[in-house]
Phi, psi and omega in degrees: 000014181295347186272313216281001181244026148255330166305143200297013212235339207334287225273048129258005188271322173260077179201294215287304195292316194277350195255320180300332222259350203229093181308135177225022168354140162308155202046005182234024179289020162288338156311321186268334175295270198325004186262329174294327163311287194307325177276334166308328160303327184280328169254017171060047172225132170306136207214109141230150194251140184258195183330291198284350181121322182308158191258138150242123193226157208250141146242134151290180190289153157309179162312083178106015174217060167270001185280346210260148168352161188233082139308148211241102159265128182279098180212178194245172194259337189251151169217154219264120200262103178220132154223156161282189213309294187317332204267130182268123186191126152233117171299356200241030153183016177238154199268195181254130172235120194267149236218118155306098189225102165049235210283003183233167179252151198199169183271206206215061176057013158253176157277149175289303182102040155281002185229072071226357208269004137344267182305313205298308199285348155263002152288309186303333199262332187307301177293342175241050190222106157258041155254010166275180183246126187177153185301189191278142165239140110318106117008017182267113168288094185285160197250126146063052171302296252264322179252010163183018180065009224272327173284337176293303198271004150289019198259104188293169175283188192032041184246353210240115169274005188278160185250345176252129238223093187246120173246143179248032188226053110298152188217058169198118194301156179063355167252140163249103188271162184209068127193169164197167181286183182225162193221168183205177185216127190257109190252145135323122179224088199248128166327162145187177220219129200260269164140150144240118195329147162310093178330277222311332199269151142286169186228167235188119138254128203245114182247162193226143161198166149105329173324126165346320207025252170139157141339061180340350183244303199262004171259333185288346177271018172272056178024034203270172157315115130306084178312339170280327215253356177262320189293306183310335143340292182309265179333325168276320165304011154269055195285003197286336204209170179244116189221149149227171180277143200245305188220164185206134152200159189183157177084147182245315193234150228246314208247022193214159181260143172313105173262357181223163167218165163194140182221146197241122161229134195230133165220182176328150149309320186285013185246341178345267208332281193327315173301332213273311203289335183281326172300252205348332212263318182289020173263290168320298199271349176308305194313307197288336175290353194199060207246339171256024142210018192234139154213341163257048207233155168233149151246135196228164195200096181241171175251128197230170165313146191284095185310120158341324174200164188222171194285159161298173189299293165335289177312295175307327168298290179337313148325303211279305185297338192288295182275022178280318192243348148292120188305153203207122182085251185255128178285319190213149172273164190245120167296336159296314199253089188277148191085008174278121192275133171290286179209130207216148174258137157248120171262114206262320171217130173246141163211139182305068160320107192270149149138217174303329172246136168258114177230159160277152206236111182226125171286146178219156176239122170241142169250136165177139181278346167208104184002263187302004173257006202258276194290339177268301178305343194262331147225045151294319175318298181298353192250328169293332185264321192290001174275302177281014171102358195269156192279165187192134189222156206245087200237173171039063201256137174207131179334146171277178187218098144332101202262157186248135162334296199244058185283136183260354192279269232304306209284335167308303175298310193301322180269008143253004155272342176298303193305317177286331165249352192038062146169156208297149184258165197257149167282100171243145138252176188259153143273063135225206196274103177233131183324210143108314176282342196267336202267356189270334200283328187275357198202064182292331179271028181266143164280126185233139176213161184212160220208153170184162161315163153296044185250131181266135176080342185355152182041046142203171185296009207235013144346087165238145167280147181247129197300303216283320174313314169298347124339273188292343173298298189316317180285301190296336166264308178309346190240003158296299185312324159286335162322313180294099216289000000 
């Protein structure tokens, strides 16, 4: 990244290469707090982490602007751990490495972790540049945005004295969001009942990889591929052999759409041939099917060892039709807003469970910018697995964030982005999750806005930053902050 430190953005770029350099998985940020701890002591800026993990680290006003508003900038600590099939990497000790490729910056097939860690390396450079101009600052580093908000919704009230509320977890240069959806997660317990296979027969594993996958929010209307929900497709569409399924999972995250799947299926031997030729011919039509938005993804089909048991005849049936038919991407358009998906589903992860009760253990994520179509879709989802016998619980529901009208944080930025670029940034909300809505219910008078670089792709490998944006992003935060009266 040495070329990147001619750019007017140089010192968040060097925060960002140390924030890459310190693995931060969600739930595995303690490498990175302390490093953060520790260099905040090297600069004699205040730092405490409260109950729940989050990091606060406090600056005084500049010279001549102690008089001015008490700001809050805001960003999270974890990034969400996606690679490809191929790619050998553990987030949990290897750093992530990033690859200059023309105007953008991208990993080395992993995610970059530029969404959060972006936004986090311009909090870092804002404290450690005392030639900027600007009011009293507050910090907040949130703990585990990317799998439950768990900093957010652990953040107590009065602990924060700003009044105003700048989020850094937008990922589109030129937009100002004042709203986002709110989400809730419908987790699945669906039975099923066991066997043991014919000695005679084969087993099979039938793999689905390479989709794209993506933001389970800000992705789902690129028409990408659902790996659970195309395998299960394959597999009802293998009328070829009389099989039944010994296993089945995909999916990793609750928030990122499924780029892989894979299922053990076992049958006769004398049917190989017949299998082989219906996977090629469902190949052919997946390609064609997703021919605009799919282009490297594989389906493989090998003979593996004879799994101990297979689902019952019932069980397999039950499975297959439970996600054949569960609803999946975008529901509604937001009419305010154009190209903004109102409200949409992801079914994100299935993984098998053995043992006194055997179940598929399955996630599902409902989205929505408005609460009751939020809670009505999440439990139509439940009503839908609850048909198949399955236990199904509504967990981890957090709130959308509203936008206000007469935000003065808002009136501010547009007319210093206009002076800086001469034209107006567009007024958006996201379809996902931004801390913002949960910070509203404990800090009901915060002006709040959230704001950001160019990042393409975001929970998945093909994550990239657009360098130059961050150039305006980096301007655009330095001269809010002198703005703000």
């Amino acid at each position: 990244m040495q070329q990147l430190q001619s750019h007017h953005a140089a010192p968040v770029w060097s925060f960002f290469e140390k924030i890459c350099e310190i693995p931060h998985p969600s739930k595995h940020e303690k490498q990175l707090t302390d490093w953060i701890t520790n260099w905040a002591q090297s600069k004699n800026i205040d730092c405490e982490m409260d109950k729940i993990g989050n990091l606060i680290l406090k600056k005084s006003a500049s010279k001549g602007f102690e008089d001015k508003i008490p700001v809050i900038l805001q960003c999270h600590l974890d990034m969400v751990p996606q690679k490809n099939n191929d790619k050998e990497h553990d987030f949990l000790t290897d750093p992530i490495i990033p690859i200059v490729d023309g105007e953008w910056l991208r990993a080395d097939n992993t995610t970059l972790g530029a969404d959060n860690g972006v936004g986090m390396a311009s909090c870092l450079a804002v404290l450690d540049d005392d030639s900027l101009e600007h009011g009293p600052i507050e910090v907040l580093i949130t703990t585990d945005e990317e799998t439950g908000m768990t900093g957010a919704f652990g953040l107590e009230a009065g602990v924060l004295n700003g009044k105003i509320l700048i989020n850094t977890d937008s990922e589109q240069e030129g937009e100002l969001y004042v709203g986002c959806a709110g989400g809730v997660n419908v987790n699945v317990l669906l039975p099923f009942e066991k066997m043991e296979p014919d000695s005679a027969d084969s087993a099979y594993e039938i793999t689905i990889s390479g989709f794209k996958g993506g933001h389970s929010g800000v992705d789902i209307n690129l028409g990408r591929a659902n790996a659970i929900k195309e395998l299960a497709s394959i597999l009802d569409d293998l009328d070829a052999a009389p099989f039944l399924i010994s296993s089945f999972s995909g999916g990793s995250l609750r928030n990122a759409i499924p780029r892989e799947a894979t299922a053990i299926i076992v049958c006769d031997q004398q049917y190989q041939n017949s299998i082989d030729t219906v996977i090629s011919t469902l190949k052919i039509k997946l390609n064609d099917k997703f021919k605009e938005s799919e282009s490297n993804f594989t389906l493989s089909i090998k003979s593996c060892a004879l799994p101990s048991s297979v689902l019952t005849h019932s069980s397999h049936e039950n499975l297959l039709k439970a996600l054949l038919t569960c609803r999946n991407g975008v529901f509604a358009m937001d009419d305010n807003f154009p190209n903004v998906v109102e409200t949409s589903s992801n079914l994100g992860v299935i993984t098998q469970k053995t043992g006194a009760v055997n179940h598929f253990a399955i996630q599902v994520l409902v989205r929505s910018q408005v609460e009751a179509d939020k809670q009505h879709q999440a439990d139509l989802m439940a009503e839908h697995f609850q048909q198949f016998n399955a236990r199904v619980a509504k967990e981890g529901n957090y709130p959308g964030w509203t936008p206000n009208k007469q935000s003065t944080i808002y009136k501010i930025m547009e007319n210093e982005y206009q002076r800086l670029f001469d034209k107006k940034p567009k007024t958006m909300v996201i379809h996902a999750g931004l801390e913002c809505g949960l910070f509203s219910d404990k800090y009901p008078h915060w002006d709040m806005i959230s704001f950001g670089p160019t990042i393409k792709f975001p929970h998945s490998p093909d994550e990239k930053v657009h360098i130059a944006s961050v150039d305006n992003y980096w301007s655009l935060l330095k001269a809010t902050l002198k703005a703000i009266d």
